[in-house]
N, C-alpha and C positions, 0 to 999 in steps of 0.2 A: 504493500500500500504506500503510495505515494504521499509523505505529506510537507507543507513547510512549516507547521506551526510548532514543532518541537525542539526546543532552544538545543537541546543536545544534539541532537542530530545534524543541526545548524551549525554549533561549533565545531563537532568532528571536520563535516566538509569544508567549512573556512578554515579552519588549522592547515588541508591535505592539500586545497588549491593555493593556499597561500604559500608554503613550503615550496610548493613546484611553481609556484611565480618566480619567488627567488630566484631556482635554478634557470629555471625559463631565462630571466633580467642579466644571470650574470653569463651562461654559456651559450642561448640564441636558442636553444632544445629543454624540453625535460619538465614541461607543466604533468603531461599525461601520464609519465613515469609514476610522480607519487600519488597525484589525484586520481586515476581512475585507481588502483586498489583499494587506496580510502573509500571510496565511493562506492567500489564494490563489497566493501567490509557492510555497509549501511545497508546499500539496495541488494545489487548484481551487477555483473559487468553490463550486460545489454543499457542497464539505464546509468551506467558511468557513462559509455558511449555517447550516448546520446546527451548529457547534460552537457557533454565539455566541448560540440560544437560548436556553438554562440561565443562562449570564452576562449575558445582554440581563436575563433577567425580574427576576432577583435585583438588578441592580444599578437596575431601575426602579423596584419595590420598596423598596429602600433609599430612594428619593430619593421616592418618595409618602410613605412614612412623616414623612420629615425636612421635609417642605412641603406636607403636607396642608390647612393653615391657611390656605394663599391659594389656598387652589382662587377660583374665581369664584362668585357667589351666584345664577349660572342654573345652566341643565344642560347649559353648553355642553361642560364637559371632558366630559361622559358620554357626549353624544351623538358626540362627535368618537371616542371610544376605540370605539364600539358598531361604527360606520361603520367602522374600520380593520379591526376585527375581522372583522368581514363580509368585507370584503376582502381580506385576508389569507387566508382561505379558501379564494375563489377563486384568487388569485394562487398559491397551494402548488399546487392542484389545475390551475389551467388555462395557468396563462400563463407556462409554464415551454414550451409550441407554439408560442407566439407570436415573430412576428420581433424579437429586442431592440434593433436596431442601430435601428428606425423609435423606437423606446420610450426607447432612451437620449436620441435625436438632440430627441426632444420635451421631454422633461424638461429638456435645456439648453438648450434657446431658453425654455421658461419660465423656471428660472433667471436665466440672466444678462440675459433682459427685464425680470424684477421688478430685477434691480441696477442696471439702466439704468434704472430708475424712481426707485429711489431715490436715487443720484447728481443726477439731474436735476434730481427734483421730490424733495426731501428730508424735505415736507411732508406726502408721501402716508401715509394709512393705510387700514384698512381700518376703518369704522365697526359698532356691535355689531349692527345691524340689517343687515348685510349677512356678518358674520361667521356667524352664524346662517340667515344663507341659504345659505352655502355649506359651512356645518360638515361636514354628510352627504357631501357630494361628493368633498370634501376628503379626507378622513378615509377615504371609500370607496377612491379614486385612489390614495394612501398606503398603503393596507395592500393592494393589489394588487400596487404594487411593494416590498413588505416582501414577501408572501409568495413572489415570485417572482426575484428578485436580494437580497433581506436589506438592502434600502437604499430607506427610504422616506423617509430626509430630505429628499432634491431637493423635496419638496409638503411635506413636514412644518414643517418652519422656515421656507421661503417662504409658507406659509399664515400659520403664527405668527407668524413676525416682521412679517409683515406686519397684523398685529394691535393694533401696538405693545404687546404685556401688559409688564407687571413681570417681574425677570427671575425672580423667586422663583415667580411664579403662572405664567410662560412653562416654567419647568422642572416643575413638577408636571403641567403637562396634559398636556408632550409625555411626562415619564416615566407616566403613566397610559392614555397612547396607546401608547406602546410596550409596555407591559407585557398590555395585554388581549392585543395581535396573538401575543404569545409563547403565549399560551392557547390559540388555534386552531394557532398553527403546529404545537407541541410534539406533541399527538397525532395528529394527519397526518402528519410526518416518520414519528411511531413506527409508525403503521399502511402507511406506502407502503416501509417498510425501510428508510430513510433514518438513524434515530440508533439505532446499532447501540452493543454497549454497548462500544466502541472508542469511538464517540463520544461517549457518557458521559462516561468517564474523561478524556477531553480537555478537556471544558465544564467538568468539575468541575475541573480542576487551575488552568483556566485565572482561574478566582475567586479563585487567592492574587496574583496580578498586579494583577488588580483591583482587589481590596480593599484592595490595600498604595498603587494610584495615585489612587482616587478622595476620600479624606480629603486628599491633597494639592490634589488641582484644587479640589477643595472650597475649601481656602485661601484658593487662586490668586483663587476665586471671587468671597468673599467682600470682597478690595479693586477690585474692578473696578467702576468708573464706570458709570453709566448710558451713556453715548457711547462708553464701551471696548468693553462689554456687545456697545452693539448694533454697533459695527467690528467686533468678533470675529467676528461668527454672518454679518456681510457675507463676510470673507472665507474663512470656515467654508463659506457658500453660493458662493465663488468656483472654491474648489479642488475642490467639488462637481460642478459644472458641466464643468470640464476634465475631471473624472473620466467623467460621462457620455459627451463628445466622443469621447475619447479610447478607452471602451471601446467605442463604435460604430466610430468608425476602426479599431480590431483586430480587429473580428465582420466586415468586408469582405472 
């Protein structure tokens, strides 16, 4: 049962969206990471999903606005946001059939491969002539599982960071990634019954949490090191990883 009138329940999800602003404000990723659990601790994932649309778009938005200037001078962020979109599409629509425990169990061995890449061979990157080959894939992979779990990091930062960008041009592409896929999601939720206007009032409340955490990480962000930077979005993709695991091991 869906409600907003119970104060506890209220501060749970303003504590989990607030917390993932921060990370949001200070590495350009990672609202979804702690809020949708939280939120699945209260409802279910399906209505985590769904609450964190409105706040996904808005807060990606914000941050296209604030770092439009280092987009890249190809069309790679376009093409990578088009790809999600697409995918995300399908992912509302189809891969909600699909086994997830095969789908998580992949996504983290891809994860914690590329960290044992990186650990290893610390050297690696992903060159723009190869980045561009695999923009569409990338992008497509990602917004399947955006539209179908609300969690496309696992391929989203592992694609990126594996790109080595800037952290200013790494936070506009993936906030212009994520914000297109809220485009296709938002009317599909609204036409399969999914954001009922309960859920409204949820998304929308949940932007005073936001908006009050994301000017702080923002902060946080702006003293971070190049090598903080990219430690952080490693261990960001770490805790991602066990998350994957971990939610296959519970879908058994």
């Amino acid at each position: 049962m869906i409600t907003v009138s119970d104060p506890s329940t209220l501060a749970i999800l303003s504590i989990g969206v607030f917390l993932g602003a921060i990370l949001k404000g200070a590495t350009g990723v990672g609202l979804p990471v702690i809020a949708i659990p939280t939120i699945a601790a209260v409802y279910d994932v399906r209505i985590a999903v769904v609450m964190l649309v409105i706040p996904n778009f808005c807060t990606n938005i914000w941050q296209i606005r604030k770092f439009h200037q280092h987009n890249l001078k190809n069309n790679f962020a376009r093409n990578f946001a088009l790809s999600g979109i697409a995918g995300a599409g399908v992912g509302t629509v189809l891969l909600a059939y699909l086994p997830l425990v095969v789908l998580n169990v992949a996504i983290a061995v891809v994860v914690f491969g590329y960290i044992a890449l990186r650990l290893f061979r610390p050297e690696f990157y992903l060159s723009s002539s190869v980045m561009r080959k695999w923009e569409k894939v990338a992008g497509g992979c990602a917004g399947i599982l955006q539209g179908a779990i609300g969690l496309s990091a696992p391929i989203t930062i592992t694609f990126l960071h594996a790109c080595r960008l800037p952290r200013h041009t790494f936070v506009f592409i993936a906030s212009l990634f994520f914000a297109g896929m809220c485009l296709i999601q938002l009317p599909l939720q609204l036409a399969l019954g999914l954001m009922t206007p309960d859920m409204i009032i949820l998304s929308l409340l949940a932007l005073i949490p936001i908006f009050i955490g994301l000017p702080i990480g923002e902060r946080i962000g702006r003293s971070l090191s190049a090598v903080v930077f990219d430690r952080t979005i490693l261990i960001l993709l770490s805790v991602l990883g066990v998350k994957m695991l971990a939610d296959a091991y519970a879908a058994l």
